[in-house]
C-alpha positions as CSV (number, residue, x, y, z in Angstrom):
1,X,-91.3,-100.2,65.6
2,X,-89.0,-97.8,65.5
3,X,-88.2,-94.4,67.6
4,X,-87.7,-92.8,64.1
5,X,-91.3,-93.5,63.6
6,X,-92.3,-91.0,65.9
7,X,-90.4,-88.4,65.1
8,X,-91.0,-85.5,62.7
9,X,-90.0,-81.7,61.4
10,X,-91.1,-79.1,64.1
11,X,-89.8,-75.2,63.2
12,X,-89.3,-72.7,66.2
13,X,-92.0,-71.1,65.0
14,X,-94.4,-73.1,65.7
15,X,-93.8,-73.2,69.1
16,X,-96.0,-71.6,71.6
17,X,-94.1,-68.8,73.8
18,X,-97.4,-67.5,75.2
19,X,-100.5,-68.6,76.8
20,X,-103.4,-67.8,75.0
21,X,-105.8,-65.7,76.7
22,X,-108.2,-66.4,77.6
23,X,-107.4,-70.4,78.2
24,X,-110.2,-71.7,76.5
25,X,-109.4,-69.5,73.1
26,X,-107.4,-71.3,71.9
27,X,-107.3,-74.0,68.8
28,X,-109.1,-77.6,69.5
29,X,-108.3,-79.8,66.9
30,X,-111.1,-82.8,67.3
31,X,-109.7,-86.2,66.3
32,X,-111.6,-89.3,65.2
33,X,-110.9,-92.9,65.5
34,X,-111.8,-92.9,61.5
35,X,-108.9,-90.3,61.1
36,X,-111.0,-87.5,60.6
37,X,-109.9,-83.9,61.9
38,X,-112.3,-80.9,62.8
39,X,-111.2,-77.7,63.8
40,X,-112.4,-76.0,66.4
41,X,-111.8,-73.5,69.8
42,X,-111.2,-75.0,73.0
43,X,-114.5,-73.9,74.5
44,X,-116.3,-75.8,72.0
45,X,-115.4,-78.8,74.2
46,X,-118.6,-78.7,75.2
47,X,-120.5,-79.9,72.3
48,X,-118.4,-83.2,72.1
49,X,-118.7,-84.2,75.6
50,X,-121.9,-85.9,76.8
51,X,-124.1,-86.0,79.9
52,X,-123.0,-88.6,82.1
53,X,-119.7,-88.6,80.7
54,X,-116.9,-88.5,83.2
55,X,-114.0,-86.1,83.1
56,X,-110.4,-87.0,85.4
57,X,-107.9,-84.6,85.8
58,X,-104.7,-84.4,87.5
59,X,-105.4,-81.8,90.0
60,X,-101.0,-81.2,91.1
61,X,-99.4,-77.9,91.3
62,X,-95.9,-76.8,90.5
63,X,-93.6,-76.3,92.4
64,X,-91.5,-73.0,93.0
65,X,-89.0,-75.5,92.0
66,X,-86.8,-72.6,90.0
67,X,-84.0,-71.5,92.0
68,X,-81.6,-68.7,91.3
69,X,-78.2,-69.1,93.2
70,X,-74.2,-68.2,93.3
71,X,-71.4,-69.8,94.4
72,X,-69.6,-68.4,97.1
73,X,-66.6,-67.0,96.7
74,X,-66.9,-66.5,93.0
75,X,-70.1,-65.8,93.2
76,X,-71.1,-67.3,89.8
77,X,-74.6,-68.3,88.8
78,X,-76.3,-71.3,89.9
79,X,-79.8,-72.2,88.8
80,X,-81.2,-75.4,90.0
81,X,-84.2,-77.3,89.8
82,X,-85.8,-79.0,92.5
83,X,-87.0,-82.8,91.1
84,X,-88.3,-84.6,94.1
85,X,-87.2,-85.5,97.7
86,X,-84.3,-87.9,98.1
87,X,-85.3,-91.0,99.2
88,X,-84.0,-93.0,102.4
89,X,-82.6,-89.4,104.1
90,X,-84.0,-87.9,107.5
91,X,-85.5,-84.3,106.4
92,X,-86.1,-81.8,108.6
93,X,-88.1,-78.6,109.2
94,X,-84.7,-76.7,108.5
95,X,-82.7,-79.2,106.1
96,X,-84.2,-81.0,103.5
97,X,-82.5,-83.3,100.3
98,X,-83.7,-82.9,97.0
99,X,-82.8,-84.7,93.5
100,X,-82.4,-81.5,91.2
101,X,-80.7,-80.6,87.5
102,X,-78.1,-78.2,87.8
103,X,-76.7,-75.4,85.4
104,X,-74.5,-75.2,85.0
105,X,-74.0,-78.8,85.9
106,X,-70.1,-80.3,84.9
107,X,-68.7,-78.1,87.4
108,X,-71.1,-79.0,90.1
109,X,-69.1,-81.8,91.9
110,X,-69.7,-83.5,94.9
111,X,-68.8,-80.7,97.9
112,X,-70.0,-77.9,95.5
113,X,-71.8,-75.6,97.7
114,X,-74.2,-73.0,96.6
115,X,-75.9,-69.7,98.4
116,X,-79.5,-67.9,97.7
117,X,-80.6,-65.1,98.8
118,X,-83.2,-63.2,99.8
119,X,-83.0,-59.0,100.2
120,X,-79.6,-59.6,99.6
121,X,-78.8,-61.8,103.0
122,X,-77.8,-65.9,102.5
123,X,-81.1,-67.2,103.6
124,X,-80.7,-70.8,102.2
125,X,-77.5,-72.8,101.6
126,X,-76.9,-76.1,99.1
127,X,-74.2,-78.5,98.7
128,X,-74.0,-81.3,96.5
129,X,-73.8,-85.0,98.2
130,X,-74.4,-87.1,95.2
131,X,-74.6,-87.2,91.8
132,X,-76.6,-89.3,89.8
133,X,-74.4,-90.6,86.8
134,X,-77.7,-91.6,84.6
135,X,-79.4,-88.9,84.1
136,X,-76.7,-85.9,85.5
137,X,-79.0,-85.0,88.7
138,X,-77.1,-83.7,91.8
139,X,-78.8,-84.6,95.0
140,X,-78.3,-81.5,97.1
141,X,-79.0,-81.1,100.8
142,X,-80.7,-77.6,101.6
143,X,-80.0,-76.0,105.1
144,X,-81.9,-72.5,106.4
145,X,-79.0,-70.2,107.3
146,X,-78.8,-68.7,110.6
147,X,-79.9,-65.3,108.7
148,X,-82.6,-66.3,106.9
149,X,-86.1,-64.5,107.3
150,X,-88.0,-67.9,106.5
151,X,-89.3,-69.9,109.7
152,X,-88.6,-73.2,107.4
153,X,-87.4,-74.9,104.3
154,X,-90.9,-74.8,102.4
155,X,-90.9,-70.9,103.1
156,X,-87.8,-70.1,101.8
157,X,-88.2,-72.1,98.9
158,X,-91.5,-69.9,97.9
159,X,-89.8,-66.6,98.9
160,X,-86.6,-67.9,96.2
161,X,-88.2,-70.0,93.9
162,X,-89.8,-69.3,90.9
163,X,-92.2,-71.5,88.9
164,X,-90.1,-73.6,86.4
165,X,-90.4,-73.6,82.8
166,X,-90.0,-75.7,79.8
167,X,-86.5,-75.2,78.0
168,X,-88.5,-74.3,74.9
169,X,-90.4,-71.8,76.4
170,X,-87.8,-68.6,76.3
171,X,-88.3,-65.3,77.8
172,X,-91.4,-65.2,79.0
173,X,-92.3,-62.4,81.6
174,X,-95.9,-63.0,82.2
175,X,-98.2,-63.9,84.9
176,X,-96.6,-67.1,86.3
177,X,-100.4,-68.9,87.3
178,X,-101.2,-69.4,83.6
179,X,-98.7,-72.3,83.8
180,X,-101.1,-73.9,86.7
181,X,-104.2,-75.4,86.5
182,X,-107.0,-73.4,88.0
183,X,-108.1,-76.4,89.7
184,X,-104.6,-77.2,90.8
185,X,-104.1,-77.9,94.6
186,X,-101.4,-79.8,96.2
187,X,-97.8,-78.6,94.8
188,X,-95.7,-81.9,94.1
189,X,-94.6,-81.6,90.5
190,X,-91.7,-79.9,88.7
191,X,-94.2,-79.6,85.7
192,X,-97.5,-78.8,84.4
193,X,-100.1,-81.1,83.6
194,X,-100.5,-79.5,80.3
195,X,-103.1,-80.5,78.8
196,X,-105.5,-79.0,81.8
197,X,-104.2,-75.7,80.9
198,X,-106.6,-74.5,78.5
199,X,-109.9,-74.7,81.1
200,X,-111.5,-71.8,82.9
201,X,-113.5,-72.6,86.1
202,X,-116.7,-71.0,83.2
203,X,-115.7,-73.5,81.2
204,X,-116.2,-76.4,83.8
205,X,-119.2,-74.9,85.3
206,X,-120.5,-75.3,81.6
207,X,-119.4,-79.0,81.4
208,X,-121.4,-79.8,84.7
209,X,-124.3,-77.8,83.9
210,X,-124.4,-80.1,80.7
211,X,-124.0,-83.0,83.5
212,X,-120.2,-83.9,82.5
213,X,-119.0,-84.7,85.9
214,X,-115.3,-84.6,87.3
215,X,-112.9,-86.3,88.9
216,X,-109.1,-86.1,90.1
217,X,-106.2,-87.9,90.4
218,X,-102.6,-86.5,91.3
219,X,-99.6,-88.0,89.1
220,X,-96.3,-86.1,90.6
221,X,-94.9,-85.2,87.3
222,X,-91.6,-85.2,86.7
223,X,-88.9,-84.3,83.9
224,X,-88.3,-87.8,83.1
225,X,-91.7,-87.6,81.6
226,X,-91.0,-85.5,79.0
227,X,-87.8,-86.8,77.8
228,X,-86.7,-87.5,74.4
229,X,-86.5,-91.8,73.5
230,X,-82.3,-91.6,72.4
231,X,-82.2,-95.5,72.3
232,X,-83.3,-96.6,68.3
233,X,-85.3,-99.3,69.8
234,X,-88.4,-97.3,72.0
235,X,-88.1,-100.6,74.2
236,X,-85.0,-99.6,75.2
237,X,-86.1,-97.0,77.0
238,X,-86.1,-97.0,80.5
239,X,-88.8,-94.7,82.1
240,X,-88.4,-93.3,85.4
241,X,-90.9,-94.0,87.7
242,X,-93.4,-91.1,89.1
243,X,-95.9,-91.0,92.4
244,X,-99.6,-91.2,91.2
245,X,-102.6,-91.3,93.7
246,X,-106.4,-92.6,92.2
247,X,-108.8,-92.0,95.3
248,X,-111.9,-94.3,95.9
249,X,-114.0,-91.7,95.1
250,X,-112.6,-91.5,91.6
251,X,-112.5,-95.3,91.5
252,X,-116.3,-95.7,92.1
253,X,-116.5,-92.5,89.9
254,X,-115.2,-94.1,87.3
255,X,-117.3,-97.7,87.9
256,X,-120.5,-95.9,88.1
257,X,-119.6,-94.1,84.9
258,X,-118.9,-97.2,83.1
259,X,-121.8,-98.9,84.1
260,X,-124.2,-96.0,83.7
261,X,-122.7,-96.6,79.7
262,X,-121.0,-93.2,80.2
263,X,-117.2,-92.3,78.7
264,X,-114.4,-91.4,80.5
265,X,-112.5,-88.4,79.4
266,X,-108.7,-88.3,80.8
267,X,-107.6,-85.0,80.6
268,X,-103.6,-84.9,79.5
269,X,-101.1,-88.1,80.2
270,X,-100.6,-87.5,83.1
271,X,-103.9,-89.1,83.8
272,X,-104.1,-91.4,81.6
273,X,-100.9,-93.1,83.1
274,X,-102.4,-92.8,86.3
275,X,-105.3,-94.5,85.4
276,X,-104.0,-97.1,83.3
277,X,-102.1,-98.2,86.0
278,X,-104.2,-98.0,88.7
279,X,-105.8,-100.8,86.4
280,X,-102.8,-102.8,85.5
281,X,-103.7,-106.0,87.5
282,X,-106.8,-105.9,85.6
283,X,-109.3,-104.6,88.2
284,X,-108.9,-100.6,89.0
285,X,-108.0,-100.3,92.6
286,X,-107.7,-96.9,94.6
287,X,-103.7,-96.2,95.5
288,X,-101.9,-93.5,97.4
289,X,-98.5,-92.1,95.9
290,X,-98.0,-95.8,94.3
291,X,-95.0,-95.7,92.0
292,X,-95.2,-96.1,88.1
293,X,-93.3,-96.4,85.3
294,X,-95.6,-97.4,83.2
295,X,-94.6,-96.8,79.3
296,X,-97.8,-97.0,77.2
297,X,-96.7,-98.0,73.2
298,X,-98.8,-98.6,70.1
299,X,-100.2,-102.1,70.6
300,X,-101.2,-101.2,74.1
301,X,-104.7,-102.4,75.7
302,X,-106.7,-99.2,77.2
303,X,-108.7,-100.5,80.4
304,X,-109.8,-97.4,81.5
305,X,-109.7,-93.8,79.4
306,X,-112.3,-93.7,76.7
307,X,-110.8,-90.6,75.1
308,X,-107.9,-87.9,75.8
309,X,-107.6,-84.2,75.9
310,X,-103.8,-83.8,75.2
311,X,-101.8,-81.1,74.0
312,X,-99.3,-81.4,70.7
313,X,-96.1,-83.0,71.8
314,X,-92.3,-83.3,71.3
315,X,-91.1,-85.2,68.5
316,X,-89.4,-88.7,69.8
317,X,-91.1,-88.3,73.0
318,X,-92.7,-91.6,75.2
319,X,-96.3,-88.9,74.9
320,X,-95.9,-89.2,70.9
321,X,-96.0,-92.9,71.4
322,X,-99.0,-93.1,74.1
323,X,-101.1,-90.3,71.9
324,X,-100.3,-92.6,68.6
325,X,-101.4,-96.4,71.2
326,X,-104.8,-95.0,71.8
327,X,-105.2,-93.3,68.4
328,X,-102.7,-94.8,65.4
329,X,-99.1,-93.7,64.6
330,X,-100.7,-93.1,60.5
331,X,-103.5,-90.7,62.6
332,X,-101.4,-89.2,64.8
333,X,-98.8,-88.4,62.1
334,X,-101.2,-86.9,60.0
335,X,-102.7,-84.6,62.4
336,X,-99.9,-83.1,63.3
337,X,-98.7,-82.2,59.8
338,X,-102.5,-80.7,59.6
339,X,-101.7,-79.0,62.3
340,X,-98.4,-77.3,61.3
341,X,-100.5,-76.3,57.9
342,X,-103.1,-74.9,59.7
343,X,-101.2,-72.5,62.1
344,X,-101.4,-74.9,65.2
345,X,-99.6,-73.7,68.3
346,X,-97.0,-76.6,69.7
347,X,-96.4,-77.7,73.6
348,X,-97.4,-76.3,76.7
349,X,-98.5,-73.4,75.7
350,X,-99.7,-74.7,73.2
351,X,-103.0,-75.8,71.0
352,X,-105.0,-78.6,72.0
353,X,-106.1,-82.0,70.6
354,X,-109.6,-84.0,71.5
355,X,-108.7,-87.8,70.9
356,X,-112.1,-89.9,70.4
């Protein structure tokens, strides 16, 4: 096995820019464990899922993790992304540390300092204390300025930030929630769980109506999830690990599920890598903001998810190799070049996929 076996041609074009609209419009390509491929619309989700069937989905929010800074005296543009806290230092109401990507990021040594604003007085402050030599993350320490109109750190960061997008996704000026969930709730992630994207609460009142019931887990997803496998060898890789929580209710969920000879559906990655190792001794046991870094390759044992709503994914990415474990590589391979020829809309924005 080889990285290069997951890679393939992707044009610009086909790359989603927008949202469709509604959610549920858009293309739902339905894909068997025989390799056959039906095309369908999202809503149509409906006729494939059964009663008593059981759908998880990772119910985090993004953050307002986007933040638009200068640096004093020159008073060049900062932007920086807030990752996820920095672990092993004291936090406060007014100063917190954060792991974040910086741009631009060679000049942004340690002692860099940078200012944000808000109706044009410094409300928050950042200097970099660390940087992390791996993967190019600063760790930056965030202080509320004397002036600042926010009460705490949390406030200011929602009065500055802005919700982050993916790199590929460029200029886009719309409504901001269409990259949440609407059954998103706590805000711990610096991305979408994609793949939830294309429901609208009709949509699930339809599913439980039908008695498809639901259930949640929170993965805390982070960029590292996303990144592209550079090493030849995929077992090379070293993934990064995330925060999942699987609640007992969704653990006894899921039991009664299985034992009533009902499926599990794991809506996106995220909860598929949340369930599967919430299972990896074996047994699935309920956890709180456990640590994985699980990396799910062809060849891997699924203990839990029965099938996979996912969304159509970067080329040489870890989710092109967990799509092509529970389905095949030949499958997967092939449904995406059906999908390039029939117009399919790529990423986050993006088409979805129904993996049975």
């Amino acid at each position: 096995m080889k990285t290069d076996d997951f890679d393939y041609e992707l044009p610009e074009q086909y790359i989603a820019q927008t949202p469709a609209v509604p959610r549920d419009s858009c293309k739902l390509m339905v894909v068997h464990k025989d390799g056959t491929l039906e095309h369908r619309i999202f809503r149509d989700i409906v006729e494939y899922l059964r009663p008593g069937d059981l759908l998880v989905v990772n119910d985090t929010r993004v953050l307002p993790a986007r933040l638009l800074g200068r640096k004093p005296g020159t008073g060049g543009r900062v932007e920086t992304l807030l990752l996820d806290k920095a672990s092993g230092l004291l936090d406060t109401p007014t100063e917190q540390h954060w792991n974040c990507l910086v741009k631009p990021g060679k000049r942004m040594k340690v002692g860099a300092r940078v200012e944000y604003e808000i109706d044009d007085r410094t409300a928050l402050q950042g200097e970099v204390i660390g940087i992390d030599e791996g993967n190019g993350s600063r760790c930056i320490r965030f202080t509320l300025t004397d002036e600042s109109p926010c009460a705490n750190l949390d406030e200011a960061f929602h009065a500055i930030g802005h919700t982050p997008l993916p790199p590929y996704i460029k200029d886009y000026t719309g409504d901001e929630e269409l990259y949440q969930t609407v059954y998103s709730r706590d805000e711990r992630s610096a991305a979408a769980p994609t793949a939830g994207l294309h429901f609208t609460q009709e949509l699930l009142d339809a599913l439980q109506e039908r008695g498809v019931k639901m259930a949640t887990v929170d993965l805390e997803v982070g960029l590292d999830t996303f990144r592209l496998v550079s090493e030849d060898n995929p077992l090379d890789h070293e993934m990064h690990t995330e925060l999942y929580t699987v609640s007992p209710e969704t653990v006894e969920a899921i039991r009664a599920t299985k034992k009533a000879g009902g499926r599990v559906i794991a809506v996106g990655t995220t909860s598929v890598r949340s369930l599967e190792s919430a299972a990896s001794s074996g047994r699935l046991v309920p956890c709180t903001r456990a640590a994985t870094s699980l990396f799910i390759l062809p060849g891997y044992e699924f203990k839990v998810c029965d099938a996979v709503i996912t969304n159509f994914h970067v080329p040489r990415s870890t989710l092109m190799m967990l799509v092509s474990a529970f389905e095949t590589r030949e499958i997967i391979m092939n449904a995406y070049e059906t999908a390039k020829q029939n117009a399919y809309r790529f990423f986050s924005f993006g088409d979805a996929m129904l993996l049975l």
